[in-house]
TORKOL-4160 file (C-alpha; in steps of 0.2 Angstrom, whole numbers, padded with zeros to 4 digits, m for minus):
62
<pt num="1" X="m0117" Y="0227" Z="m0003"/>
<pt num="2" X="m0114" Y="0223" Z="0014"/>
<pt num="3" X="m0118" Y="0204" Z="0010"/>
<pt num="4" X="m0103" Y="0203" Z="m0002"/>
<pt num="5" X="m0092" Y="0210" Z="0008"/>
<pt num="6" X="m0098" Y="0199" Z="0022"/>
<pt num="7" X="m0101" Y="0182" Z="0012"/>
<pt num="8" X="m0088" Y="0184" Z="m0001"/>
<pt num="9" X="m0071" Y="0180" Z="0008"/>
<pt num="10" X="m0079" Y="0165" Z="0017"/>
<pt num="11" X="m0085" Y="0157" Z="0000"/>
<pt num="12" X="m0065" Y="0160" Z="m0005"/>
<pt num="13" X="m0059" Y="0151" Z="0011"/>
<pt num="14" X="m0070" Y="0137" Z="0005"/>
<pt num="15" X="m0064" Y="0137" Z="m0013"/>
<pt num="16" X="m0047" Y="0138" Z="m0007"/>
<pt num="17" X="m0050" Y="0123" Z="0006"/>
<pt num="18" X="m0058" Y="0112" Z="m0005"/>
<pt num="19" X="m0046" Y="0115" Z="m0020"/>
<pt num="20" X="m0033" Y="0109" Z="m0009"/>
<pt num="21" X="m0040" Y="0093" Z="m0004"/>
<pt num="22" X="m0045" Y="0090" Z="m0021"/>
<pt num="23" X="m0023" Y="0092" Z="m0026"/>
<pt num="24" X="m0019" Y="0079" Z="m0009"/>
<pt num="25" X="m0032" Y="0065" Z="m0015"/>
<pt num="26" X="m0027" Y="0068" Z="m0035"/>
<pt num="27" X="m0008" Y="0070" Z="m0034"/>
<pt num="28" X="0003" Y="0055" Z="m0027"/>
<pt num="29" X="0011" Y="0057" Z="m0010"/>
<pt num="30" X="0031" Y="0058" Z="m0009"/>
<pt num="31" X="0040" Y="0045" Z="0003"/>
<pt num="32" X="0051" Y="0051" Z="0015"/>
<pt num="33" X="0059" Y="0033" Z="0014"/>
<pt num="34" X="0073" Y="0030" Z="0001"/>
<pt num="35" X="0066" Y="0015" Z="m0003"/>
<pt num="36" X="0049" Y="0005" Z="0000"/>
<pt num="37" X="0047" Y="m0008" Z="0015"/>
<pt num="38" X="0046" Y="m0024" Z="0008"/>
<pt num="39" X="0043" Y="m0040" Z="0020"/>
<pt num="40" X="0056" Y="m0048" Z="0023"/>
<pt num="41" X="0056" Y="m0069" Z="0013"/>
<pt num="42" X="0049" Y="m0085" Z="0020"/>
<pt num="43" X="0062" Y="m0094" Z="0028"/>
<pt num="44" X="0066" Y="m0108" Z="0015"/>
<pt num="45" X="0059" Y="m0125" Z="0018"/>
<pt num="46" X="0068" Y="m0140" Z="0017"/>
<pt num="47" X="0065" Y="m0152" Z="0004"/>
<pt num="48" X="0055" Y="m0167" Z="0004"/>
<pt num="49" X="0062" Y="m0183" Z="0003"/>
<pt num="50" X="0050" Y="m0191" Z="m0008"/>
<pt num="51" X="0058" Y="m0210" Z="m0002"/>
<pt num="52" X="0045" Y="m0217" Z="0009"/>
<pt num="53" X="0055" Y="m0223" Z="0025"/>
<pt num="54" X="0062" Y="m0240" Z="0025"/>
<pt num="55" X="0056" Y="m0245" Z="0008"/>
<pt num="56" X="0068" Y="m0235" Z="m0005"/>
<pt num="57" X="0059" Y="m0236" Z="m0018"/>
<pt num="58" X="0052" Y="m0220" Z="m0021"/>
<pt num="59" X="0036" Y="m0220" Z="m0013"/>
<pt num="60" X="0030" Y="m0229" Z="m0030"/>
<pt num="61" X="0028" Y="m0248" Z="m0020"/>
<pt num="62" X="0034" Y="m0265" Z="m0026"/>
């Protein structure tokens, strides 16, 4: 009897323990953020002249 009243509430702990990491890993986590960090865009590039210099034809040759 003694070993019940001894092993009993420390099994429970355990129960109670495991039960709650079993809720943190199965239910999604609340933000404290309003919204999500996003990175911020590329800086745009410039566009590509496709005239090759000093010919002006394109690049397609003569």
């Amino acid at each position: 009897m003694a070993f019940f009243a001894v092993f009993v509430p420390v099994v429970m702990l355990g129960v109670m323990v495991a039960l709650g990491r079993y809720e943190e890993l199965m239910l999604p986590t609340v933000r404290n953020d309003a919204a999500p960090r996003r990175r911020s865009p590329a800086p745009a590039r410039e566009p590509h002249s496709r005239v090759t210099p000093g010919t002006g034809d394109g690049g397609r040759g003569a």
